[in-house]
ROBANU-345894 format. One record per atom (N, C-alpha, C): residue number from 1; residue in three letters; atom name; x, y, z. Coordinates in nm, 4 decimals. Each point is the difference from the previous one (the first is absolute). Last residue first. Layout:
// residues N
<r n="NUM" res="Ala" atom="CA" x="X" y="Y" z="Z"/>
...
***
This chain:
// residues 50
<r n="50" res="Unk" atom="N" x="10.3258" y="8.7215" z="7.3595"/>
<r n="50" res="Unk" atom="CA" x="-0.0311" y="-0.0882" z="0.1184"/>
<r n="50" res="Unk" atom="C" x="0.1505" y="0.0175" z="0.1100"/>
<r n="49" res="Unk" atom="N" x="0.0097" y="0.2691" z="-0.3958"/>
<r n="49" res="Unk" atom="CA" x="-0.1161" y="0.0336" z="0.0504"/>
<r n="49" res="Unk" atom="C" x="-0.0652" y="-0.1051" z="0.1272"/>
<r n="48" res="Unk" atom="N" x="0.3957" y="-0.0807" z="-0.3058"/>
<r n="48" res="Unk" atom="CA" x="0.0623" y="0.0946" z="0.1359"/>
<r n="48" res="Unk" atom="C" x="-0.1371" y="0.0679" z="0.0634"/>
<r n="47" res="Unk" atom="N" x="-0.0959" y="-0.3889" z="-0.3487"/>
<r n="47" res="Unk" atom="CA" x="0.1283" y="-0.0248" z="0.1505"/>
<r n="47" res="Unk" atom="C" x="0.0219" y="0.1252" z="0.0819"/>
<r n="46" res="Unk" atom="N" x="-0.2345" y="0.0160" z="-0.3933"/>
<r n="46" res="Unk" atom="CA" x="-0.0687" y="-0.0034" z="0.1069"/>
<r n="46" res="Unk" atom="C" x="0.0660" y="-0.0714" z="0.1271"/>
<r n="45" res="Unk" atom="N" x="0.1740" y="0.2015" z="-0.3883"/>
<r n="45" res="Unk" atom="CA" x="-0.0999" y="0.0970" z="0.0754"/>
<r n="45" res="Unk" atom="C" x="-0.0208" y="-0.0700" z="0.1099"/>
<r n="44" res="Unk" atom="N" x="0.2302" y="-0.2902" z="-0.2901"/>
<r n="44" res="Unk" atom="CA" x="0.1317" y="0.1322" z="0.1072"/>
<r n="44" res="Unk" atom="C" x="-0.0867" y="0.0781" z="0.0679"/>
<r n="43" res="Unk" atom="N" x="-0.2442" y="-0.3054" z="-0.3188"/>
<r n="43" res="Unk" atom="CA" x="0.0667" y="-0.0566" z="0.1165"/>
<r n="43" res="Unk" atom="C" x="0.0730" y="0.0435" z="0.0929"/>
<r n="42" res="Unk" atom="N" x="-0.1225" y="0.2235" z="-0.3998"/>
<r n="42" res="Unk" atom="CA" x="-0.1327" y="-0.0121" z="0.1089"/>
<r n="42" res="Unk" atom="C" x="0.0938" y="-0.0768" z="0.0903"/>
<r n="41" res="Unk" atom="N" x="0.2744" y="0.0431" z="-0.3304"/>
<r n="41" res="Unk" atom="CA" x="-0.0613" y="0.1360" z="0.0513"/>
<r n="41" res="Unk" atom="C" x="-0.0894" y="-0.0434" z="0.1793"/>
<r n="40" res="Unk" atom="N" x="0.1151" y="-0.3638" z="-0.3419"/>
<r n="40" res="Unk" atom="CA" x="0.1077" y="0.0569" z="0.0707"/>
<r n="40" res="Unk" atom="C" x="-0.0269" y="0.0979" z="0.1119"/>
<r n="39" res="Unk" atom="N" x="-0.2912" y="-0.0796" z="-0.3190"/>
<r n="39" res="Unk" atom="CA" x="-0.0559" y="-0.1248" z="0.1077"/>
<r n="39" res="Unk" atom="C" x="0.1213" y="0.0711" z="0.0895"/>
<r n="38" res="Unk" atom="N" x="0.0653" y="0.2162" z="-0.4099"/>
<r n="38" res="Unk" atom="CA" x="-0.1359" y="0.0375" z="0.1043"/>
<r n="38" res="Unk" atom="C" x="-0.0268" y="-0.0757" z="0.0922"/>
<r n="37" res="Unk" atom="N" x="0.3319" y="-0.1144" z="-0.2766"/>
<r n="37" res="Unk" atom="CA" x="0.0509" y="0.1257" z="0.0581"/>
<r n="37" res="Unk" atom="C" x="-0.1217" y="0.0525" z="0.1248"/>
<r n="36" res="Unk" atom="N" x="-0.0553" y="-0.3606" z="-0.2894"/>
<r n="36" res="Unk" atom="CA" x="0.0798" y="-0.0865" z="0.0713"/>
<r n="36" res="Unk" atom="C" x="0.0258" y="0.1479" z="0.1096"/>
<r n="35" res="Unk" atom="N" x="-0.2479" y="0.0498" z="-0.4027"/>
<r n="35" res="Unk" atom="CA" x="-0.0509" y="-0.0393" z="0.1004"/>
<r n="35" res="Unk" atom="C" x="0.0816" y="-0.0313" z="0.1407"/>
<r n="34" res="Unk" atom="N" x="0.2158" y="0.1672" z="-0.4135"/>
<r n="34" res="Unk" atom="CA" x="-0.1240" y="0.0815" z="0.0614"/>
<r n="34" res="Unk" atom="C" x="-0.1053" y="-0.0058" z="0.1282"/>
<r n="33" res="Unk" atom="N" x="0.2995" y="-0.2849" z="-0.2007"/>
<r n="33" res="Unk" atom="CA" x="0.0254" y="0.0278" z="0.0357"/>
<r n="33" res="Unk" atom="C" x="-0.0299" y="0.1593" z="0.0505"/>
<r n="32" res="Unk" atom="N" x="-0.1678" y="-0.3061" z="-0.3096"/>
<r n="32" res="Unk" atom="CA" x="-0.0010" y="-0.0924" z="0.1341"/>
<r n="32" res="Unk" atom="C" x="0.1433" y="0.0935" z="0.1014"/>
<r n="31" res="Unk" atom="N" x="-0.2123" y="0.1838" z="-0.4117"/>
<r n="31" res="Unk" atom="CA" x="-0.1027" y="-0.0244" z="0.0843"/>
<r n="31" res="Unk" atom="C" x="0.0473" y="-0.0806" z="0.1352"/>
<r n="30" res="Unk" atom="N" x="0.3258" y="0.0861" z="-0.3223"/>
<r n="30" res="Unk" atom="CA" x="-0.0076" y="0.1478" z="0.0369"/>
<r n="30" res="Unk" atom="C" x="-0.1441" y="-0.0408" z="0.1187"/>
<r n="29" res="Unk" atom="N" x="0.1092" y="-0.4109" z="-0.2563"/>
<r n="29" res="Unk" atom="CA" x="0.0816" y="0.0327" z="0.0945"/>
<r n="29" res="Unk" atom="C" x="0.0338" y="0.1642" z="0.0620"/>
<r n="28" res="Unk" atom="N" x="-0.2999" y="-0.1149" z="-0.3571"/>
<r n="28" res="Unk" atom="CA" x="-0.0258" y="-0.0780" z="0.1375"/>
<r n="28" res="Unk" atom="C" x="0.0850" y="0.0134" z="0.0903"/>
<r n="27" res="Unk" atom="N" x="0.0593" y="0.1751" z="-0.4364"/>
<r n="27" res="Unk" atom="CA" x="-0.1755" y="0.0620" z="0.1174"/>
<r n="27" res="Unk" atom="C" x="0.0481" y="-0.1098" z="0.1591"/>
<r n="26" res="Unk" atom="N" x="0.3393" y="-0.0600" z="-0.3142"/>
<r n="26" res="Unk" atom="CA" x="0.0154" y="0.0830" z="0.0786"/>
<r n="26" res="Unk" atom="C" x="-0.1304" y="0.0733" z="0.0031"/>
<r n="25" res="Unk" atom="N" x="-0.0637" y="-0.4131" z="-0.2064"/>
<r n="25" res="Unk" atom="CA" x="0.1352" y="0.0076" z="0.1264"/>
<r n="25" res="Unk" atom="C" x="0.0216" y="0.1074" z="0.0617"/>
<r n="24" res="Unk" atom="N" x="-0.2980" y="0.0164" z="-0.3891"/>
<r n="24" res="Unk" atom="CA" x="-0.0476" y="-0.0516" z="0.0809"/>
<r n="24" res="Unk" atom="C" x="0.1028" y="-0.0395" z="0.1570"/>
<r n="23" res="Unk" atom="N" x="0.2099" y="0.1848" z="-0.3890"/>
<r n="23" res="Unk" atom="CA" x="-0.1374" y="0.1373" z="0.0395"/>
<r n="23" res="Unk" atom="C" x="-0.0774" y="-0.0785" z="0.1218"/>
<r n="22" res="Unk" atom="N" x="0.3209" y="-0.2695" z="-0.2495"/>
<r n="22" res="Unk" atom="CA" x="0.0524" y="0.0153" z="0.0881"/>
<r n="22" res="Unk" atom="C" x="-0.0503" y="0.1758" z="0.0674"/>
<r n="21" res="Unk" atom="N" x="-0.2352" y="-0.3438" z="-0.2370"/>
<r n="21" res="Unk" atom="CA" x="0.0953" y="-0.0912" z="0.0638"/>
<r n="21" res="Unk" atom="C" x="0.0718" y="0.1560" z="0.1154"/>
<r n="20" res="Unk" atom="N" x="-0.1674" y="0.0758" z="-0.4503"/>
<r n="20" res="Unk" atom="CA" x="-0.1283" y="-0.0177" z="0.0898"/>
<r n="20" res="Unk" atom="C" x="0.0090" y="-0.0672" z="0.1975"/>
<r n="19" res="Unk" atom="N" x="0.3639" y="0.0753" z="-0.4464"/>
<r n="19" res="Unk" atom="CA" x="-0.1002" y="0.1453" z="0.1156"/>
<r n="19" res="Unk" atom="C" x="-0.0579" y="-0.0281" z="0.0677"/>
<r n="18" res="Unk" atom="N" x="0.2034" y="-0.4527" z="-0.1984"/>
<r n="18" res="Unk" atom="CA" x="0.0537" y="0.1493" z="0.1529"/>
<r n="18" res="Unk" atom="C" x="-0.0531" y="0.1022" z="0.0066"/>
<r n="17" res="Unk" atom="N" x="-0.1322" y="-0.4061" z="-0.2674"/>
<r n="17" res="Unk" atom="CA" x="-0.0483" y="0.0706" z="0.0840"/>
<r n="17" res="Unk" atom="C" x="0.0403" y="0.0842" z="0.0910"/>
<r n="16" res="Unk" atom="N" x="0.2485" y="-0.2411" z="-0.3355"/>
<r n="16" res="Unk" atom="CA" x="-0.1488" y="0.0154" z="-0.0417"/>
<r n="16" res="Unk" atom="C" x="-0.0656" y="0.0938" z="0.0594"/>
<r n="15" res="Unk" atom="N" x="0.3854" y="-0.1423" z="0.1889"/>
<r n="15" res="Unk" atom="CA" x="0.0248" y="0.0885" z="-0.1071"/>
<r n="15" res="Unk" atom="C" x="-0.0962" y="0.0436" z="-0.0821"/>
<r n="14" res="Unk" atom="N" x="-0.0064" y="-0.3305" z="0.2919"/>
<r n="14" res="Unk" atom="CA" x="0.0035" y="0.0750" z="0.0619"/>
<r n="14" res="Unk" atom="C" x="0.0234" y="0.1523" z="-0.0615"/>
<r n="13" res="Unk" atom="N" x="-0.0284" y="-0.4487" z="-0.2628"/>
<r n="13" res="Unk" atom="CA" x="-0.1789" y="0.0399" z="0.1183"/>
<r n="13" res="Unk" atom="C" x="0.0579" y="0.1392" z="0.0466"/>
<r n="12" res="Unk" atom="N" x="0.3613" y="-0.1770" z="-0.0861"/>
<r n="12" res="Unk" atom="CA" x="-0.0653" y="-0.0012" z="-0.1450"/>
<r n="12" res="Unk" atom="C" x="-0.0849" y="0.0435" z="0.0658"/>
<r n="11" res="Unk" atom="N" x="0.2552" y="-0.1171" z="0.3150"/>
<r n="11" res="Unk" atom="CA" x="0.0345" y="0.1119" z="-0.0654"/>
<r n="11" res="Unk" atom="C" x="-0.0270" y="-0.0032" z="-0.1130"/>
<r n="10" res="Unk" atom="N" x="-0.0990" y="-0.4041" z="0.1775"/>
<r n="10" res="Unk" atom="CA" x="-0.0670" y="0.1419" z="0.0761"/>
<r n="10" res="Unk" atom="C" x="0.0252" y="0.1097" z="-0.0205"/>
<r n="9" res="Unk" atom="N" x="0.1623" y="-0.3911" z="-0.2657"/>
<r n="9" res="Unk" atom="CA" x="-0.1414" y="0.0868" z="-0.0078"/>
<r n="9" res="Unk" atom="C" x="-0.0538" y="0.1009" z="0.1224"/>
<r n="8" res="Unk" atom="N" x="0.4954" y="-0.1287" z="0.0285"/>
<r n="8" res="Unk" atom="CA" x="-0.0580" y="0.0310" z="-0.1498"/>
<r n="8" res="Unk" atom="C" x="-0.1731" y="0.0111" z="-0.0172"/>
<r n="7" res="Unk" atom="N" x="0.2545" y="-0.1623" z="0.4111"/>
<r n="7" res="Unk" atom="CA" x="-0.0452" y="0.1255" z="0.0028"/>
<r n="7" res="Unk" atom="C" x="0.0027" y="0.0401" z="-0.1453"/>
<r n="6" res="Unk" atom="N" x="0.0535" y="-0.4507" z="0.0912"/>
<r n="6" res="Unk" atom="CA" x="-0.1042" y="0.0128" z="0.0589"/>
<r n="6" res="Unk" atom="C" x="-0.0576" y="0.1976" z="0.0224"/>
<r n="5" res="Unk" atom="N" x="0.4289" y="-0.2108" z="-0.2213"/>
<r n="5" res="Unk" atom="CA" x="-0.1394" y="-0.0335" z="-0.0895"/>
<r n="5" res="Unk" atom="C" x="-0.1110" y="0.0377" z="0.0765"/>
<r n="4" res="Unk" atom="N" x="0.3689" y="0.1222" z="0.1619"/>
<r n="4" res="Unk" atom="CA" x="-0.0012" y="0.0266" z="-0.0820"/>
<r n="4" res="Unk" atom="C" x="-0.1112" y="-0.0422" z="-0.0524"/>
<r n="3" res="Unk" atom="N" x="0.1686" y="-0.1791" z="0.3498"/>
<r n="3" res="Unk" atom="CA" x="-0.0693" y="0.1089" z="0.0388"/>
<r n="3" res="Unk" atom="C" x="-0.0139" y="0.0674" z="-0.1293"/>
<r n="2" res="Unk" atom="N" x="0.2095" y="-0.3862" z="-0.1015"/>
<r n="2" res="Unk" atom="CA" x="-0.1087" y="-0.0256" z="0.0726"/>
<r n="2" res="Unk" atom="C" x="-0.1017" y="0.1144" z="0.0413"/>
<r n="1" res="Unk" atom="N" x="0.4562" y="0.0182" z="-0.1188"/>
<r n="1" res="Unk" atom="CA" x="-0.0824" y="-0.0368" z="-0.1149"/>
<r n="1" res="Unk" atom="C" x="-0.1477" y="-0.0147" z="0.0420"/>
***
Protein backbone atom coordinates (compact mmCIF):
# COMPACT_ATOMS: atom_id res chain seq x y z
CA UNK A 1 0.00 0.00 0.00
CA UNK A 2 2.60 2.12 0.90
CA UNK A 3 4.84 1.70 -2.26
CA UNK A 4 1.83 2.41 -4.00
CA UNK A 5 1.01 5.67 -2.90
CA UNK A 6 4.55 6.81 -3.13
CA UNK A 7 4.88 5.54 -6.91
CA UNK A 8 1.36 7.07 -8.01
CA UNK A 9 2.67 10.63 -8.57
CA UNK A 10 5.83 9.72 -9.94
CA UNK A 11 4.22 7.82 -12.49
CA UNK A 12 1.95 10.78 -13.06
CA UNK A 13 4.93 13.40 -13.61
CA UNK A 14 6.56 10.51 -15.40
CA UNK A 15 3.99 9.99 -17.85
CA UNK A 16 3.81 13.71 -18.27
CA UNK A 17 7.15 13.81 -19.28
CA UNK A 18 8.30 10.60 -20.83
CA UNK A 19 9.24 11.82 -24.38
CA UNK A 20 11.21 14.25 -23.05
CA UNK A 21 12.42 11.86 -20.15
CA UNK A 22 13.10 9.22 -22.15
CA UNK A 23 14.94 11.13 -25.75
CA UNK A 24 16.95 12.75 -22.89
CA UNK A 25 18.02 9.13 -21.21
CA UNK A 26 18.98 7.64 -24.18
CA UNK A 27 21.21 10.95 -25.48
CA UNK A 28 22.88 10.47 -22.55
CA UNK A 29 23.37 7.21 -22.07
CA UNK A 30 24.51 6.63 -26.11
CA UNK A 31 26.95 9.86 -24.88
CA UNK A 32 28.11 8.10 -21.72
CA UNK A 33 28.92 5.36 -23.48
CA UNK A 34 30.38 6.73 -26.29
CA UNK A 35 32.64 8.13 -24.03
CA UNK A 36 33.27 5.33 -21.69
CA UNK A 37 34.34 3.31 -25.18
CA UNK A 38 36.83 6.07 -26.09
CA UNK A 39 38.57 6.55 -22.59
CA UNK A 40 38.34 2.55 -22.85
CA UNK A 41 40.14 2.76 -26.26
CA UNK A 42 42.81 5.22 -25.37
CA UNK A 43 43.67 3.46 -22.22
CA UNK A 44 44.39 -0.01 -24.30
CA UNK A 45 46.56 2.44 -26.88
CA UNK A 46 48.46 3.63 -24.53
CA UNK A 47 49.20 0.68 -22.35
CA UNK A 48 50.56 -1.44 -25.27
CA UNK A 49 52.44 1.87 -26.67
CA UNK A 50 54.34 2.22 -23.17
Amino acid sequence: MRREKRICPMSNSRAFLWPITEMYDHYLRSEILKAFISLVVRLLSFTFHV
